[in-house]
Short mmCIF file of the C-alpha atoms (twelve columns), coordinates in Angstrom:
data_MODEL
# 
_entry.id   MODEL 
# 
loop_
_atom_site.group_PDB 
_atom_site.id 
_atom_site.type_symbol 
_atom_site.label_atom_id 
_atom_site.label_alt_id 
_atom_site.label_comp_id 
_atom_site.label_asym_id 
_atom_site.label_seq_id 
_atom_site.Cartn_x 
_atom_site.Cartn_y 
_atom_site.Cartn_z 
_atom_site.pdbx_PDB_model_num 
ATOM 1  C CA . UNK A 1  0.000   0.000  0.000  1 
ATOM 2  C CA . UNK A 2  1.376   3.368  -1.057 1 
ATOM 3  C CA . UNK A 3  -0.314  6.795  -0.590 1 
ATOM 4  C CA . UNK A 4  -0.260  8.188  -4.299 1 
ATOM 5  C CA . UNK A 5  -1.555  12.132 -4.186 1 
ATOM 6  C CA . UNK A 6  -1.922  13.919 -1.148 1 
ATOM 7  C CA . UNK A 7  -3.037  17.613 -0.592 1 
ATOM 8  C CA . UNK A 8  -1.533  19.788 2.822  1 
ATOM 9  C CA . UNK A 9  -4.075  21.874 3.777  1 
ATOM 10 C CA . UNK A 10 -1.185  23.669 5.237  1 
ATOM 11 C CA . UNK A 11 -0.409  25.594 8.668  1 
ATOM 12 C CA . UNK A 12 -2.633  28.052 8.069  1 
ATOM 13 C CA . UNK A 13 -5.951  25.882 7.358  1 
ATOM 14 C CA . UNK A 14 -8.926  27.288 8.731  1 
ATOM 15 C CA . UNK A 15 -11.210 23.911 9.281  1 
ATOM 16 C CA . UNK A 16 -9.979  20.398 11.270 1 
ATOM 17 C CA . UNK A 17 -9.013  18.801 8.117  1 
ATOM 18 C CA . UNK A 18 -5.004  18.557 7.918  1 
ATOM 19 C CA . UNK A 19 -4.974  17.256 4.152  1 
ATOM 20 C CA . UNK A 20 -6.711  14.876 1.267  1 
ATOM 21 C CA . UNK A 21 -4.867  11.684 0.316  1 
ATOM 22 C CA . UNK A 22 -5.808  8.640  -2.326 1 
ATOM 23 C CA . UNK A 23 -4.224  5.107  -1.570 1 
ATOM 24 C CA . UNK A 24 -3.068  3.070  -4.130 1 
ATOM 25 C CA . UNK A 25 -3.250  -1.196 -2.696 1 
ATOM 26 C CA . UNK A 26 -0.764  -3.576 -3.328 1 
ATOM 27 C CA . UNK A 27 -3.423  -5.170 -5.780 1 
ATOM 28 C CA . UNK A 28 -3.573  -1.877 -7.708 1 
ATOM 29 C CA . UNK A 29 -6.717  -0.865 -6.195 1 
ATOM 30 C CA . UNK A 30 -7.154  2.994  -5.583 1 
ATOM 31 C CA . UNK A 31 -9.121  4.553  -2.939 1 
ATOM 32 C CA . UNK A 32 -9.498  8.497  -3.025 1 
ATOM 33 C CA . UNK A 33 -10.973 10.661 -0.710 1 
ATOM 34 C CA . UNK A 34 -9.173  9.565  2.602  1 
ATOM 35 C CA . UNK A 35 -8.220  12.859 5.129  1 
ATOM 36 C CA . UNK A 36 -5.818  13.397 8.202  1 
ATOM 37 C CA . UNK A 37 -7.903  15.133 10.230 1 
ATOM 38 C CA . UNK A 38 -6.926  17.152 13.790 1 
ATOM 39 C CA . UNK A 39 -8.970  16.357 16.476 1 
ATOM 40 C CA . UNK A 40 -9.178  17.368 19.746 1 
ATOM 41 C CA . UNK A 41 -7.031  14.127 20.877 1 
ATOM 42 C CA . UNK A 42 -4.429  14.529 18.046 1 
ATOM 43 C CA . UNK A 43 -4.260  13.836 14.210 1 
ATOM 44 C CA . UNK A 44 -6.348  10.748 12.975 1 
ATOM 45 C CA . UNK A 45 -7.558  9.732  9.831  1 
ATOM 46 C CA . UNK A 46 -10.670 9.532  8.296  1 
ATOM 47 C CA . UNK A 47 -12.024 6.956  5.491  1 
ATOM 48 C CA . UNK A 48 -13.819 8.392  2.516  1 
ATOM 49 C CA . UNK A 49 -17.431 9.420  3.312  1 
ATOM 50 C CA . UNK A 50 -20.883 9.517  1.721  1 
ATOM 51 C CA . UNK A 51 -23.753 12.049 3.125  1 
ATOM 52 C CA . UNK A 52 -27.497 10.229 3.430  1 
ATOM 53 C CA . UNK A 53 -30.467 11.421 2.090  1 
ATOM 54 C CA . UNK A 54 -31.281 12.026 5.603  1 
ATOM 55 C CA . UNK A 55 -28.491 14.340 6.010  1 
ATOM 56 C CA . UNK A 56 -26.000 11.657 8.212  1 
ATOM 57 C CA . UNK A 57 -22.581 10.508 7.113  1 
ATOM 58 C CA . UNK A 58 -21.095 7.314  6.503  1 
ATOM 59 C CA . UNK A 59 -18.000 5.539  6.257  1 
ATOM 60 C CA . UNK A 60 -17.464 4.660  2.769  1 
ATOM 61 C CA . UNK A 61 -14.353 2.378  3.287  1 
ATOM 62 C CA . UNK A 62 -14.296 0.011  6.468  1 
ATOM 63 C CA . UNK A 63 -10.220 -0.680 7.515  1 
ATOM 64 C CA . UNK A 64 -9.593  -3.332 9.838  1 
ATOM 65 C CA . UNK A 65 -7.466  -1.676 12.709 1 
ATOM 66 C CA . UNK A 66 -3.864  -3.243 11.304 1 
ATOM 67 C CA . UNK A 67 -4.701  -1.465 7.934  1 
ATOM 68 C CA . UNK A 68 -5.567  1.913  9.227  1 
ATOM 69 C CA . UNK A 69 -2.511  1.471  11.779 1 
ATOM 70 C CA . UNK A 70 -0.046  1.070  9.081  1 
ATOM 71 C CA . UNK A 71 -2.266  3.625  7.017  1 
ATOM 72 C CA . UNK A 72 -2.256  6.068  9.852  1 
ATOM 73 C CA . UNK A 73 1.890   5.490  9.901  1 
ATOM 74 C CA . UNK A 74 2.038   6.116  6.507  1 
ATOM 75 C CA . UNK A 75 -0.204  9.217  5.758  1 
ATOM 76 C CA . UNK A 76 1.577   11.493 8.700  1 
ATOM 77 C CA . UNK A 77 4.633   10.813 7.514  1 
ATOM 78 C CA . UNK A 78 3.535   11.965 4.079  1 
ATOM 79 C CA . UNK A 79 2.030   14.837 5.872  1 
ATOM 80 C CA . UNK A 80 5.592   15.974 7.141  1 
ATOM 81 C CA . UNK A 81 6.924   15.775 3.906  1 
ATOM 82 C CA . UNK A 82 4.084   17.954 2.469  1 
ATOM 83 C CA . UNK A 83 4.244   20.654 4.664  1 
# 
């Protein structure tokens, strides 16, 4: 797994959202739309996401915890480099 775009919302960002990053899988698979977002407990990141007719969001992308661990690992250190 390998990040393949991501977008630094930069210091100076005005929402929680840190940056926009797509995946690329070791199958060739590419997710887009995942975001490193800062929270009151830190930096985290958050799976693509759909809005409901009824107005509520969902998770578009389910990770098992190892997968968003080493996903996690992987997008802040392409944050630092982006900044």
């Amino acid at each position: 797994m390998k990040i393949i775009k991501m977008n630094s919302m930069g210091t100076d960002a005005k929402g929680k959202t840190a940056a926009f990053f797509d995946i690329q899988t070791d199958d060739g698979i590419i997710i887009r739309g995942f975001r490193i977002v800062n929270g009151s407990n830190g930096l985290f990141i958050s799976p693509p996401d759909g809005k409901a007719k009824n107005g509520n969001y969902y998770d578009k992308v389910t990770l098992p915890k190892e997968l968003k661990d080493e996903l996690e690992k992987l997008a802040f250190e392409g944050l630092k480099k982006y900044k």
